[in-house]
C-alpha positions, 0 to 999 in steps of 0.5 A: 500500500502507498500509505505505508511507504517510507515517512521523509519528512522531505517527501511528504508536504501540505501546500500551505494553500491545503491547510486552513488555519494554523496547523503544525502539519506543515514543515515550516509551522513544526519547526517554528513549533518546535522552537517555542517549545523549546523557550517555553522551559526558560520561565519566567514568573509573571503570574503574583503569587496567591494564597494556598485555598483552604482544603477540604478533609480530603485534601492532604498536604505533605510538609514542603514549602515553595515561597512560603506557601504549602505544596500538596503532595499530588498536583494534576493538570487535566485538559478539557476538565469542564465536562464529561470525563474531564469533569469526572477525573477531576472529581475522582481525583479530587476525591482521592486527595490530590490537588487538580487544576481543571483546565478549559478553553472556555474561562466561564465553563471551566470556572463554573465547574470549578464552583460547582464542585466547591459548592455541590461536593465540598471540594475546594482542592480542584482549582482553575486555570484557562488552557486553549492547547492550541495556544501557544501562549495560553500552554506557557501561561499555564506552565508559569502559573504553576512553577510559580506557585507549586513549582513541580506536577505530578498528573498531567490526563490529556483528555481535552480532544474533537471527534473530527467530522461535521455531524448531523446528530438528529439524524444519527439519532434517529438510525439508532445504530446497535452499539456493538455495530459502532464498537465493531467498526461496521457503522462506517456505511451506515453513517454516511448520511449523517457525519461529512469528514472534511479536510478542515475538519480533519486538520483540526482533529489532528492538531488538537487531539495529537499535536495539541497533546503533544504540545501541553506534554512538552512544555509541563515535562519539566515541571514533572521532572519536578514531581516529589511523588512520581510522574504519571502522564495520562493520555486519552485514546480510543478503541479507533486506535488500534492496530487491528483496525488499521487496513494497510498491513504494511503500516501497521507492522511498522506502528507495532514497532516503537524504536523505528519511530519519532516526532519527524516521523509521525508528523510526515505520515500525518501528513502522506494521510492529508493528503490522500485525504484530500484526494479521497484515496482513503480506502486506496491507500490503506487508511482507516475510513471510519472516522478516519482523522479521528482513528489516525490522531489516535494511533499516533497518541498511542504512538506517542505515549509509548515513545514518551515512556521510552524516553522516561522510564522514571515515569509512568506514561500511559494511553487509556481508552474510557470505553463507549461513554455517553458525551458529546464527542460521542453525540451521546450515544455511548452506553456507559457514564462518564463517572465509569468512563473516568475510572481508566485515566484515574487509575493510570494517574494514580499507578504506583511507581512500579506500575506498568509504562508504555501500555494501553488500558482498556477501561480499567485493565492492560489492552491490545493496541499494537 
């Protein structure tokens, strides 16, 4: 298959015409990108200094200072915590004794949710802080924020992401698709009706679900290099990410191999899919053809975790799949609850230290992946 020739990043481009906003997928933006990231570790603080929040019962402190102010004994960041199952892994968290900082693009929302946790569940140990993981300046604001207050991390859950097609979400309903039809992959004809996959939209899922991930990942590694209780990296995947559902044999014997594979390598695949995207030779070249930006950002986030946790062996890196969960980037109709769908990524976030690295959950257990 053409799909699975080999990655050059020299090869493989998407004309600038091709892509409609902002987007790393090219060559120039990736290195321009990758510069930031870079001055991103040099902080600076430029956010004053707060007081401590006073703690609920659950909240458990242990005895460090930095600048005078107490440091809890687990800090999280969670993307896209103001619904669903970032909402919930935030109150799980929470729950268990950490101190969260819910993150949302939406400063309103995210405050909302943080009010209501306060008022609703007597939690006052999950605080907010505005995150666009698309923004570079917004992913920097954050990282300041917490050097200059905490000064380490401890839990960063990716979950913040986009489904990548335009719905019709009345008329998805109304097929009232089986849910072991879209678990298997067989919902792909069924559903041509209602969701469109366009190139802008697939451009979007892409720099959000995986170049959006990596982005906040980089620019917080060196605040959880700073972590007194263990490094955890979570990072929300799919059941879409998984080899077997990859029709290219080819490339997907070279995704079960992780040594072969780095940032460069994967972005010039990302890119060879765009464009066979573009000129709707999906099913031609071997790509995923349900929902297939969204399975690609996927497989290549489970990629990433696993060149991460090769890279950081002191932590433990891991991708988890919630299940078919009830929210909106499902269009609601998953079968199980966000408050089922959160428990995976809490228990990855909460591993001890000889726990497993580099796999892929499954809800709450080890899966196959790759």
């Amino acid at each position: 298959m053409a799909a699975a020739a080999s990655y050059s990043s020299a090869s493989w481009r998407v004309r600038p015409s091709l892509t409609p906003w902002r987007s790393p997928l090219q060559p120039h933006g990736r290195a321009q990108r990758m510069a930031i990231c870079a001055t991103r570790m040099e902080y600076r603080s430029q956010v004053a200094p707060s007081a401590m929040q006073s703690s609920s019962t659950l909240h458990r402190f242990e005895a460090v200072s930095h600048d005078q102010k107490t440091i809890p004994e687990r800090l999280a960041v969670v993307t896209g915590g103001n619904r669903g199952i970032g909402l919930e892994v935030c109150r799980q968290l929470a729950l268990q004794g950490a101190t969260v900082i819910l993150t949302a693009r939406d400063e309103k929302k995210g405050k909302d949710a943080v009010e209501s946790f306060c008022h609703e569940s007597n939690l006052s140990n999950i605080i907010f802080h505005q995150l666009d993981i698309l923004d570079d300046n917004s992913c920097t604001s954050l990282a300041q924020y917490i050097e200059s207050r905490f000064g380490k991390l401890d839990i960063l859950v990716n979950n913040a992401g986009v489904g990548g097609v335009a719905v019709d979400q009345d008329g998805l309903r109304a097929l009232n698709i089986d849910p072991k039809v879209w678990l298997s992959g067989k919902a792909v004809n069924l559903i041509q009706s209602v969701i469109i996959q366009t190139y802008d939209e697939a451009v979007k899922c892409l720099n959000t679900n995986y170049y959006g991930l990596k982005g906040v990942t980089k620019v917080l590694l060196p605040l959880l290099k700073q972590s007194t209780s263990g490094a955890r990296i979570v990072n929300t995947t799919s059941l879409r990410s998984e080899l077997k559902r990859m029709p290219n044999e080819k490339l997907r014997n070279e995704l079960r191999s992780v040594d072969i594979w780095d940032e460069a390598r994967i972005e010039a695949m990302l890119n060879e899919f765009l464009v066979d995207l573009k000129n709707e030779r999906l099913e031609e070249a071997g790509w995923p053809t349900m929902l297939p930006a969204y399975s690609m950002s996927k497989t290549v986030v489970n990629l990433y975790t696993r060149i991460l946790a090769k890279r950081h062996p002191e932590m433990r890196i891991n991708c988890v799949h919630p299940g078919f969960v009830n929210t909106e980037i499902n269009w609601n109709t998953g079968i199980i609850p966000p408050e089922e769908g959160a428990r995976g990524a809490v228990k990855a976030a909460l591993l001890p230290q000889d726990g497993p690295t580099g796999c892929y959950f499954d809800q709450t257990e080890i899966g196959e992946a790759w």
